[in-house]
N, C-alpha and C positions, 0 to 999 in steps of 0.2 A: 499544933493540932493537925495540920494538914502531912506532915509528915505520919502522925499517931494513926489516921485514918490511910495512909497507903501502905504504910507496914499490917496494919488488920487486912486489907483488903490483898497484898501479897499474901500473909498468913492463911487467909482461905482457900485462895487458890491454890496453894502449893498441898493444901489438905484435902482437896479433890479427889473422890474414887473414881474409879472407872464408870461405873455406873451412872455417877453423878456427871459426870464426861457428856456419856452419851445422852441422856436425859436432857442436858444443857443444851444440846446438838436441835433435839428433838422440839423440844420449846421453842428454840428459836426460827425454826421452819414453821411454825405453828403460827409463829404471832408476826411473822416478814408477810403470809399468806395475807392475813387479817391485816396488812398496813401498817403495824404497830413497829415500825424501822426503829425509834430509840430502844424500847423493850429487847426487839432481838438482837441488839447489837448489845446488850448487858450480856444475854445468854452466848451469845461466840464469843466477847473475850472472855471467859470463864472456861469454856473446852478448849480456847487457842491457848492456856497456858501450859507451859514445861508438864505442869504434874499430869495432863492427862496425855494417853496413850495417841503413838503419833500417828495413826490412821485417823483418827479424830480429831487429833490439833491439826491434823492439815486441812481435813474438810472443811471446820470453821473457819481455819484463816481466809481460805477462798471465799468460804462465805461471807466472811463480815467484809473479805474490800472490796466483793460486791456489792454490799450493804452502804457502806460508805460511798460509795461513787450514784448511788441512786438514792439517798436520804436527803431531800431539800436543803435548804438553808436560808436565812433573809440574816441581811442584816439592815436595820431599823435604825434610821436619821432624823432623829428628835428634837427638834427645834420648839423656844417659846415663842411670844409674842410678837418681840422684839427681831426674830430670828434667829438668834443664841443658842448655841448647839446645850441639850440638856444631857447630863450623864447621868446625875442620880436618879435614876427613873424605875422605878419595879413595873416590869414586864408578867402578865399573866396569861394563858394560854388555854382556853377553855375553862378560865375559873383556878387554873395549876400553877404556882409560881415557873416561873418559866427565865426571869433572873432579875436582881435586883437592882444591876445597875449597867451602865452600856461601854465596852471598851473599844468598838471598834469591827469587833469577831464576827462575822456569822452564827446566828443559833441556828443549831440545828433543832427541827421540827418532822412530824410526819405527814405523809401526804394527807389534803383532803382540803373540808371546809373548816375554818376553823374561826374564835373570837376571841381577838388580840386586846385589852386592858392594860392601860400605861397611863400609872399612876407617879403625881409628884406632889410632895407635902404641900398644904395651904392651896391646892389646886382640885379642881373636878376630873376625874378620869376619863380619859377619852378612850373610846372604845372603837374597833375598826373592824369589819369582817375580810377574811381575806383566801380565797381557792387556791391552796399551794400543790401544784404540779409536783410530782415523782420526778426527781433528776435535775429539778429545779433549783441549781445551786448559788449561792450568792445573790438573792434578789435583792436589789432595793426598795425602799419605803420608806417614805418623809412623814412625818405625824408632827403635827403644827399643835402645839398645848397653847390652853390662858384665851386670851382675846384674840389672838392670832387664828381662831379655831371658830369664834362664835358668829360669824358674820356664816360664814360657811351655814350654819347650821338655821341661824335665821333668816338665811335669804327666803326660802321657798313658804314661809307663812307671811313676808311682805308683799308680794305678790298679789293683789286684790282685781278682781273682775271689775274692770269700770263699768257705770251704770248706762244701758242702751243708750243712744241718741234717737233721735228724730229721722233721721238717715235710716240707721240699721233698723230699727224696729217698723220703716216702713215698708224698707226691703224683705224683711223678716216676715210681715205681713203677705206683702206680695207674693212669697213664695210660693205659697199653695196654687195661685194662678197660675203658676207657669207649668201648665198639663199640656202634654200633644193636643195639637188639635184634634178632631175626630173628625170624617172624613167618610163620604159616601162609598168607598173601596172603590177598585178597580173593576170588578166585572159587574158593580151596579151604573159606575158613568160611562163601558162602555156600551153597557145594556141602553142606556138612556142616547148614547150616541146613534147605535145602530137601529134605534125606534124611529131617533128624529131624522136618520139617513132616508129610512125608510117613509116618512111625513111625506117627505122632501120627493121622493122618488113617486109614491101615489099621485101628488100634487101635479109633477111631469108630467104623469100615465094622464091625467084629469086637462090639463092645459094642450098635449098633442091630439089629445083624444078631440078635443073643439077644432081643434086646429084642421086633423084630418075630415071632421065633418063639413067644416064651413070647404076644404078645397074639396070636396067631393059634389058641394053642392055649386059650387062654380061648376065644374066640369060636365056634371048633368044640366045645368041651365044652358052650355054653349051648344049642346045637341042635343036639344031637346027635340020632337020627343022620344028618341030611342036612345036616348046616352051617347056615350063615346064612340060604342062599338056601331055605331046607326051616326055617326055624327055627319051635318050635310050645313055646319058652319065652319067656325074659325078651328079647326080641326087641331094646331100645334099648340094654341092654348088649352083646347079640350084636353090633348093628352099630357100637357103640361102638370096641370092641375090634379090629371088621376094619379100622375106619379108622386105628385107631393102627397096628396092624400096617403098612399100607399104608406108611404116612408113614413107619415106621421103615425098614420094608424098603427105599424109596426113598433115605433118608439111607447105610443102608449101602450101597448100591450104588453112591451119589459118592464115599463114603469110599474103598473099596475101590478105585475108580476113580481117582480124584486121590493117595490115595495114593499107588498104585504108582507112577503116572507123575512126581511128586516126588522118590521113592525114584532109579527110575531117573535122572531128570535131575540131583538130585542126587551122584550118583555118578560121573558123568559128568565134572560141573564139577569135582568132589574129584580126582577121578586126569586129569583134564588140567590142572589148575592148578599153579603153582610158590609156594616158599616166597617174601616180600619183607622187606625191612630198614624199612619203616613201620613203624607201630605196627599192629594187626590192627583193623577196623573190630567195632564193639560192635552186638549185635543181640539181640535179646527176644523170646520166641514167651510170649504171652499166650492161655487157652485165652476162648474164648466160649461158655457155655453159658447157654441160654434152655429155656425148654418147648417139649418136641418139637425142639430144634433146637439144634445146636454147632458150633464153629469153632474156627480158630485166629487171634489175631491179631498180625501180626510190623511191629515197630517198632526202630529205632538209625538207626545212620549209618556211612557209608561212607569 
């Protein structure tokens, strides 16, 4: 039979016209385009034979061991359960017999995506999808049939969500709690800083401001009654005394001065500022006090 079928299949070709030649030529660029590599490689050997004219048998020949050198290929390692290589096996190819039993060979297939069926009597088919690369020669492929095959297939419905613990679902609970904290922002605490600098700095202006009274009233009591400048007592206390006055009076009048305008600016920064989800920046008012002289001193970070 197999001889009956290549003597017809010589007989046609050798009964080729020219036409049919180049037509054959034409098809087969047609359908190499579209992917179709078995297809056109039917259509070049049929112009690569003797009977057509040899500007065209040459062309197709070029063309089909092109053809050939970029037409995939797999060959498919069929093993049953046991592991036992299977030969009798029909191969199908998008639903296409594609061969019906396994020698060893590479099939040749065309490029693309494609879904592979290998079927064996008294068995379920197993079906495989598989993306075969242009030029992709010789791939291997092991396909495991029977029982060797089904654990594969029922693993991923064994698989069950175990039921919460007492653990997770109190974690699970808590989660929502775990928000930023919220946070007076920054130009609200150091609006609040520089209010209370400023407290802090009135308070001075208010405590030298006594201060400077009480040594002015010493100083007028030691000459009295014409003051300092008339003084006919203890004269170096008298001037002792006006000098501290001086110096204190002076102190409360920055105090009074700076504080207010902290006060105000402070207050300022507090009611135009917004709340933030930061953490609030950390800050330290340290007072300084010396002889005859005090401050404040502000240190943290931002």
């Amino acid at each position: 039979m197999a001889m009956a079928l290549w003597l017809v299949s010589t007989s046609s070709m050798a009964d080729l016209t020219k036409d049919q030649c180049v037509d054959a030529n034409a098809k087969a660029q047609d359908l190499r385009r579209d992917g179709k590599l078995t297809a056109a490689g039917e259509q070049l050997r049929q112009c690569a034979s003797p009977a057509c004219p040899a500007m065209v048998r040459d062309d197709c020949s070029r063309r089909l061991d092109e053809l050939e050198r970029a037409q995939p290929s797999i060959v498919f390692d069929v093993k049953d359960g046991a592991g036992a290589d299977v030969i009798a096996v029909k191969i199908r190819m998008d639903g296409q017999p594609l061969a019906d039993h396994l020698d060893g060979k590479p099939l040749k297939v065309d490029p693309g995506a494609h879904t592979f069926s290998f079927e064996v009597a008294g068995q379920a088919a197993v079906t495989k999808q598989l993306l075969v690369n242009e030029g992709e020669t010789g791939r291997q492929e092991r396909i495991v049939l029977g029982s060797g095959a089904t654990p594969m297939v029922a693993a991923p419905t064994s698989s069950v969500t175990p039921p919460p613990t007492e653990t997770s679902t109190a974690s699970s609970s808590s989660a929502p709690h775990e928000t930023p904290a919220s946070g007076p922002g920054t130009q609200r605490v150091l609006g609040l800083t520089l209010g209370g600098v400023g407290v802090v700095g009135v308070g001075l202006g208010v405590a030298f401001g006594l201060m400077a009274s009480s040594a002015w009233s010493s100083a007028k009591s030691a000459c009295l009654p014409g003051g300092p400048s008339m003084c006919s007592g203890n004269v170096s206390a008298a001037n002792a005394d006006h000098s501290t006055a001086v110096t204190d009076g002076t102190i409360a009048t920055v105090g009074f001065i700076a504080g207010g305008l902290l006060v105000a600016t402070g207050a300022i920064l507090f009611f135009t500022g917004h709340h933030e989800t930061s953490p609030a920046p950390s800050l330290a008012l340290t007072p300084i006090v010396g002889p005859r002289q005090a401050g404040i001193g502000l240190s943290g970070g931002f």
